[in-house]
C-alpha positions as CSV (number, residue, x, y, z in Angstrom):
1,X,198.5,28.1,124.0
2,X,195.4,26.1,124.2
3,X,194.8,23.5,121.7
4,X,191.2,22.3,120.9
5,X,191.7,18.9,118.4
6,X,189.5,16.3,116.3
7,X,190.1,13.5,115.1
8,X,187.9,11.5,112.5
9,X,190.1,9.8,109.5
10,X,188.4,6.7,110.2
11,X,186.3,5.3,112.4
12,X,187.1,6.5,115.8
13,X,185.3,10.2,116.7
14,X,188.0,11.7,119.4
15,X,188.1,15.2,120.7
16,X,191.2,16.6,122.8
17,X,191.5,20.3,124.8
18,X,195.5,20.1,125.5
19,X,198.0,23.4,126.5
20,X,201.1,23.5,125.1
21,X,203.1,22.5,128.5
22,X,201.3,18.8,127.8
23,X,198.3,19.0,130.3
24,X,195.5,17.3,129.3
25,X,192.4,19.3,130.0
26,X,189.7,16.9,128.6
27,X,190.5,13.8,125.9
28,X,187.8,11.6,124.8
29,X,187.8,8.4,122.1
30,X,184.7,7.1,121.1
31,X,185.0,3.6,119.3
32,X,182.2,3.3,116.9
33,X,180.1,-0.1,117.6
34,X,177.6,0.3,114.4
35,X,180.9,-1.8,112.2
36,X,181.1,-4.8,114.3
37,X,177.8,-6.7,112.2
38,X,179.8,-5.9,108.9
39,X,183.2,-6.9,109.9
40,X,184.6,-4.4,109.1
41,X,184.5,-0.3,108.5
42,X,181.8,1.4,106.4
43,X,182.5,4.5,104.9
44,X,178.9,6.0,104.9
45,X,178.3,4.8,108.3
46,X,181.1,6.1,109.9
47,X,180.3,9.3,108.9
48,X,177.0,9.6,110.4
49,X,178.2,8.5,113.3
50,X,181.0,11.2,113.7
51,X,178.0,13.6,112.7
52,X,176.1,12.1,115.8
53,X,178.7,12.0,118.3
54,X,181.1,14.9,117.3
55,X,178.8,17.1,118.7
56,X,178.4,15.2,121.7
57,X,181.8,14.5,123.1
58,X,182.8,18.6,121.9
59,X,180.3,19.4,124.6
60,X,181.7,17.1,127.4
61,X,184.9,17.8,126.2
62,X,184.2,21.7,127.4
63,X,182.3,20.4,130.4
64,X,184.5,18.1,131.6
65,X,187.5,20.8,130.9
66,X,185.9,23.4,132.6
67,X,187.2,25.9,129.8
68,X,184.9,27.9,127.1
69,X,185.1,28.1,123.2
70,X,186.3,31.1,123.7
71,X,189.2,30.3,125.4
72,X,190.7,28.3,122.7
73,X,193.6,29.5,121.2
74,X,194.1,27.2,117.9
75,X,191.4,24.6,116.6
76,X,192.6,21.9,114.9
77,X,191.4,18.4,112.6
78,X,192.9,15.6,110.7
79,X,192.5,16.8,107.3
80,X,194.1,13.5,106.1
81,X,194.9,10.6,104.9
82,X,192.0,8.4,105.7
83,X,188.7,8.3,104.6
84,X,186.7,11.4,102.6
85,X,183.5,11.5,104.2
86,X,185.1,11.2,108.0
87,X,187.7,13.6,107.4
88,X,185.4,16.0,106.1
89,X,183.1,16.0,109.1
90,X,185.9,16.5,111.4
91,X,187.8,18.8,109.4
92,X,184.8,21.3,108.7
93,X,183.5,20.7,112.2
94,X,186.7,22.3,113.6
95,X,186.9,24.9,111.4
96,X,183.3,26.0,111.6
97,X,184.1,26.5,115.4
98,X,187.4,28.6,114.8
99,X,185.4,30.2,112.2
100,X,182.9,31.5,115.1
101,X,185.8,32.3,117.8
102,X,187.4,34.4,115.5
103,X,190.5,32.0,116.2
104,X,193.2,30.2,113.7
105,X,192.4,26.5,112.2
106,X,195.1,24.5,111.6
107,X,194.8,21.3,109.6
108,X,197.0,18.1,110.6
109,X,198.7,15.1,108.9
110,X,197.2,11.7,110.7
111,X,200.3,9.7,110.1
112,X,202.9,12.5,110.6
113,X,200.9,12.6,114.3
114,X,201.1,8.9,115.0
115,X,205.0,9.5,113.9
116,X,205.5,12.3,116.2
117,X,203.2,10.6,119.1
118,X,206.5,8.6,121.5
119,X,207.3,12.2,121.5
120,X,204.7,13.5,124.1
121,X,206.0,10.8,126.8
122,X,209.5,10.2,125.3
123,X,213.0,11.7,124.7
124,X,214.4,10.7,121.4
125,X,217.6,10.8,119.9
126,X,217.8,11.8,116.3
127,X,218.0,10.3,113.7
128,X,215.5,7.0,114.8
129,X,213.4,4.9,113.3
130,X,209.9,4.2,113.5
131,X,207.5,1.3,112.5
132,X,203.8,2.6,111.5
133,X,201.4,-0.2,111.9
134,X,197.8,0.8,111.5
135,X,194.8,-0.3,110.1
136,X,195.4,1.7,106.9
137,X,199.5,1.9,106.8
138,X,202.6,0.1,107.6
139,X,205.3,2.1,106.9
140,X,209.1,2.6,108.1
141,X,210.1,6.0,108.6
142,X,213.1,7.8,109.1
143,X,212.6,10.8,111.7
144,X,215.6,12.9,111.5
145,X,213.9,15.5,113.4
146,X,210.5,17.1,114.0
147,X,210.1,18.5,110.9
148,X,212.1,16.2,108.7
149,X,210.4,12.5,108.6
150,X,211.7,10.2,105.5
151,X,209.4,7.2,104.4
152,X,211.4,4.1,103.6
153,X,208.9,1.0,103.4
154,X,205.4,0.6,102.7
155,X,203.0,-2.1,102.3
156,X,202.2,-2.7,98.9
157,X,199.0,-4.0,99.2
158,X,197.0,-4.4,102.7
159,X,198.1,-3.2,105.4
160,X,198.8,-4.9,108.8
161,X,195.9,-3.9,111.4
162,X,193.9,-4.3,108.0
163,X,195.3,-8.0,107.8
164,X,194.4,-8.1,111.4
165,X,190.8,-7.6,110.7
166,X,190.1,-9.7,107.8
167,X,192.0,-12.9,108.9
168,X,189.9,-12.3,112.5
169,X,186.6,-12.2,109.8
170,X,188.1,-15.5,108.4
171,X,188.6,-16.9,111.9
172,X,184.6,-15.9,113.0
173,X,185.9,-13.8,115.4
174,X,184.4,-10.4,116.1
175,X,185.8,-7.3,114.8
176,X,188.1,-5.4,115.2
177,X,189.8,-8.3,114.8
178,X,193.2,-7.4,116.3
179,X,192.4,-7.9,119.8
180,X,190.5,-10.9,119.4
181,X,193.9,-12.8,117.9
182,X,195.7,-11.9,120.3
183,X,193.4,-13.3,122.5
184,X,193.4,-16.4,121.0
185,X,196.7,-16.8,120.3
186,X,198.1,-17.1,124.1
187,X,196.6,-20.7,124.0
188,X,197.8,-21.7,120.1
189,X,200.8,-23.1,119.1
190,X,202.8,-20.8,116.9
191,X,204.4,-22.9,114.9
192,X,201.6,-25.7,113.7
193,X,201.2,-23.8,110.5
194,X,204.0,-22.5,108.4
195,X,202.6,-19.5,106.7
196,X,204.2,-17.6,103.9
197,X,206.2,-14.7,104.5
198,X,205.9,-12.3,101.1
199,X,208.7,-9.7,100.0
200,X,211.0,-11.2,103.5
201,X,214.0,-12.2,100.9
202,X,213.8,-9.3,98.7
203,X,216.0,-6.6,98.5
204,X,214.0,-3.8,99.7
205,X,212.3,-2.1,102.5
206,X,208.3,-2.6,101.2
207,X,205.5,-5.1,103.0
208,X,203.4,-7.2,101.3
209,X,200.4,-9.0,103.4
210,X,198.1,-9.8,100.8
211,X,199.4,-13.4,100.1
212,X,199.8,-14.2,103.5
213,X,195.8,-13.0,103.9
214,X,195.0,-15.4,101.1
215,X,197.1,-18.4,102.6
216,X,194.7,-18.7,105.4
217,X,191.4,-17.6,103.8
218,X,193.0,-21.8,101.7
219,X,193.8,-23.1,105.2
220,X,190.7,-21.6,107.2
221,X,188.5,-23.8,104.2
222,X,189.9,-27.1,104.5
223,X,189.8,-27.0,108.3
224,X,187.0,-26.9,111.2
225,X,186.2,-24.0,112.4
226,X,186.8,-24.8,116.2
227,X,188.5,-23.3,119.2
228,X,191.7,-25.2,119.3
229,X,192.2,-24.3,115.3
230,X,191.3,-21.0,115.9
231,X,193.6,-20.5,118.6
232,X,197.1,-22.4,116.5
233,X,196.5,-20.3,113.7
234,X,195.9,-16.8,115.2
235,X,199.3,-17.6,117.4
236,X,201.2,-18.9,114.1
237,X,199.7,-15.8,112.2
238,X,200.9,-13.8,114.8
239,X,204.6,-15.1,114.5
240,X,204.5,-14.4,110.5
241,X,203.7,-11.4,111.1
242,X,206.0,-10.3,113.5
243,X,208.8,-12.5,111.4
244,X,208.3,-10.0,108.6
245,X,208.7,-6.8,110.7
246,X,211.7,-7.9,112.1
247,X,213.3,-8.7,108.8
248,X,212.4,-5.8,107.7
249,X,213.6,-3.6,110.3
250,X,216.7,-5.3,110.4
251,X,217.4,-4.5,106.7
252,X,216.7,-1.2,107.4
253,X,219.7,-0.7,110.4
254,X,221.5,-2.3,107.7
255,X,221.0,-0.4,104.8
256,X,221.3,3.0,107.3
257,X,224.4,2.0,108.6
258,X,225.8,1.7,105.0
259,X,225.2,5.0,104.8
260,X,227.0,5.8,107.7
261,X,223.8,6.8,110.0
262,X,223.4,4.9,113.4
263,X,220.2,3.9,115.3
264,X,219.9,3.8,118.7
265,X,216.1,4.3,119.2
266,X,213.0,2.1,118.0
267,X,209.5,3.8,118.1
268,X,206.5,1.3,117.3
269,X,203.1,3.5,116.9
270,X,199.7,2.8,115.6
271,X,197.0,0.7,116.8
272,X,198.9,-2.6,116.4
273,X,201.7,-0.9,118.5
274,X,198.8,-2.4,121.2
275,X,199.7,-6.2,120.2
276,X,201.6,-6.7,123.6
277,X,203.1,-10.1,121.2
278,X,204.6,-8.3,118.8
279,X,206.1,-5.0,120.8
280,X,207.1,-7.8,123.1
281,X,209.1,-9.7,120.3
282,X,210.5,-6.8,119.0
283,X,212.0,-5.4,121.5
284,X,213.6,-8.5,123.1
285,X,215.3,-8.5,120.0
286,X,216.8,-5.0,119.6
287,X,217.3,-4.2,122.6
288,X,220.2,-6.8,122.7
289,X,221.4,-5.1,119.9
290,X,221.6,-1.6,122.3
291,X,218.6,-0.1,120.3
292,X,215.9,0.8,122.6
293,X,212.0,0.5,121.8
294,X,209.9,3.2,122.8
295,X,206.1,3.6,122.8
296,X,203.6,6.2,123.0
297,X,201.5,6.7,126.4
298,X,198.6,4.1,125.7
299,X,196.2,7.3,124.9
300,X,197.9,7.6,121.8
301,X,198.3,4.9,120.1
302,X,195.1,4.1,118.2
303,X,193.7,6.6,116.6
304,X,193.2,9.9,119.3
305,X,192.7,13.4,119.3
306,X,195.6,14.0,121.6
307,X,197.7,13.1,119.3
308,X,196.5,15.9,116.8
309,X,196.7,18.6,119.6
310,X,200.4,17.6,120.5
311,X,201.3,17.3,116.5
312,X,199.9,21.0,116.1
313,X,201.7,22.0,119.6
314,X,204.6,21.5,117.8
315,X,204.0,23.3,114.4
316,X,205.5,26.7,113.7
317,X,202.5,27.9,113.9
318,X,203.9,31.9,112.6
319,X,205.2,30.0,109.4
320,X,202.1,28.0,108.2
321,X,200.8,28.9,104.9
322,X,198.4,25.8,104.9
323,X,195.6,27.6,107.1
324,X,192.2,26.3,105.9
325,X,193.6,23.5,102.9
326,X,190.9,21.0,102.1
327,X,190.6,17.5,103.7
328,X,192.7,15.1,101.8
329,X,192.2,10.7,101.7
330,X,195.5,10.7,100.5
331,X,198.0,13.6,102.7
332,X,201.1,12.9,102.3
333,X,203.9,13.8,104.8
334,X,205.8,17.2,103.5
């Protein structure tokens, strides 16, 4: 089978031709510059820019694949969650084109992908756990197989790439702010601020980032602006953050193993999975506790179309009675 895959939730425009054994034919990700003068994503203007460049990369994707429209044997999209406009683009896109080959459209969850993704390079043992941490979600999940996937933990407010960016927009840094604090951070002190850690003591298994957002928007105005502040409080924002996963994943192994069900496999995906700090901290941790941290292949883990293909690889495809359901901001897992 021959997979041909879009992606466009937000504000990446990625294309994918992958067969069903995993080869890769042709996988492109286009990062849209057009948000970096905002700080931050723009609905409208994301989608005219996956309206510009869809086209574009579909027709290097073929080129560069050496395979034909034709030769497709399922198109598939992101049909949600993320946003409206993007989704839509991508979405009708790929089903115009399976529309004209005469071929079978199948629409994808974006977050059950990113779940799924350590799958592709990794073997898992079920049940395991995996952190979500995107620029729209952080979520714990439950994968007790393929087609059963639990949600546990949410953020209740912002989410952590999301945090990401607006503290870097606090910090005059240039966005996506992610990679820039981590950038900073190797030369900052972690621990010359103490920064609040919401929901870390409470009882259950949801995030909360918003306060800690608004804690050094406070700090950021009483202080100068300058390279050596810049750099303490991205590293000590940093150490919050990943305090607060770490509590919370730990309550989780708790809470499973009161029920009787035992971990022995981590997966961290999503863009932030990129934070080399935070995998870093993560893992020296658990893995002393015997639970090992696995990653997707580096392809994957911001938002891709390879992803999408492999997600739809491993659909029963004879059994789908979603064929041609409308994009969705809002998809939930089923």
């Amino acid at each position: 089978m021959l997979v041909f895959a879009i992606e466009t939730s937000c504000d990446e425009t990625s294309v994918c031709i992958m067969r069903e054994d995993k080869k890769i034919y042709s996988h492109i990700i286009f990062s849209q510059e057009v948000h970096k003068q905002h700080g931050g994503v723009v609905p409208e203007l994301a989608s005219r820019a996956h309206l510009e460049i869809l086209q574009k990369i579909t027709n290097q994707a073929f080129k560069e694949s050496g395979k034909s429209c034709q030769e497709i044997d399922v198109f598939t999209a992101t049909c949600g969650p993320g946003l409206i406009g993007p989704l839509l683009i991508g979405s009708t896109f790929a089903k115009s084109l399976a529309i004209g080959s005469d071929k079978p459209f199948v629409p994808i969850n974006h977050i059950e992908s990113h779940v799924l993704s350590p799958t592709f390079n990794n073997e898992l043992n079920y049940p395991h756990l995996c952190l979500l941490l995107t620029g729209g979600h952080t979520e714990i999940y439950l994968v007790e197989s393929k087609q059963k996937i639990v949600l546990l933990g949410e953020t209740l407010d912002d989410a952590v790439g999301e945090t990401f960016d607006k503290v870097g927009k606090l910090l005059g840094l240039q966005y996506p702010g992610g990679p820039e604090i981590e950038k900073m951070a190797l030369n900052g002190n972690e621990i010359s601020f103490n920064l609040p850690t919401p929901l870390l003591h409470e009882n259950n298994l949801n995030f909360s980032f918003s306060g800690l957002k608004t804690s050094i928007s406070k700090i950021v105005k009483e202080n100068e602006l300058n390279e050596i502040f810049i750099s303490n409080l991205s590293a000590s924002f940093q150490f919050c953050v990943s305090k607060i996963l770490l509590e919370k994943i730990k309550k989780t192994l708790k809470k499973l193993k009161e029920k009787s069900i035992e971990i022995d496999t981590l997966s961290i995906v999503g863009g932030v999975s990129n934070n080399k700090y935070i995998a870093k901290k993560i893992k020296n941790y658990f893995e002393k506790k015997n639970i090992k941290i696995l990653l997707p292949t580096r392809n994957m883990m911001s938002d891709n179309a390879a992803m999408i293909a492999w997600n739809c690889i491993n659909k029963d495809l004879s059994s789908s009675k979603d064929i041609y359901f409308k994009a969705s901001p809002r998809l939930v897992i089923k």
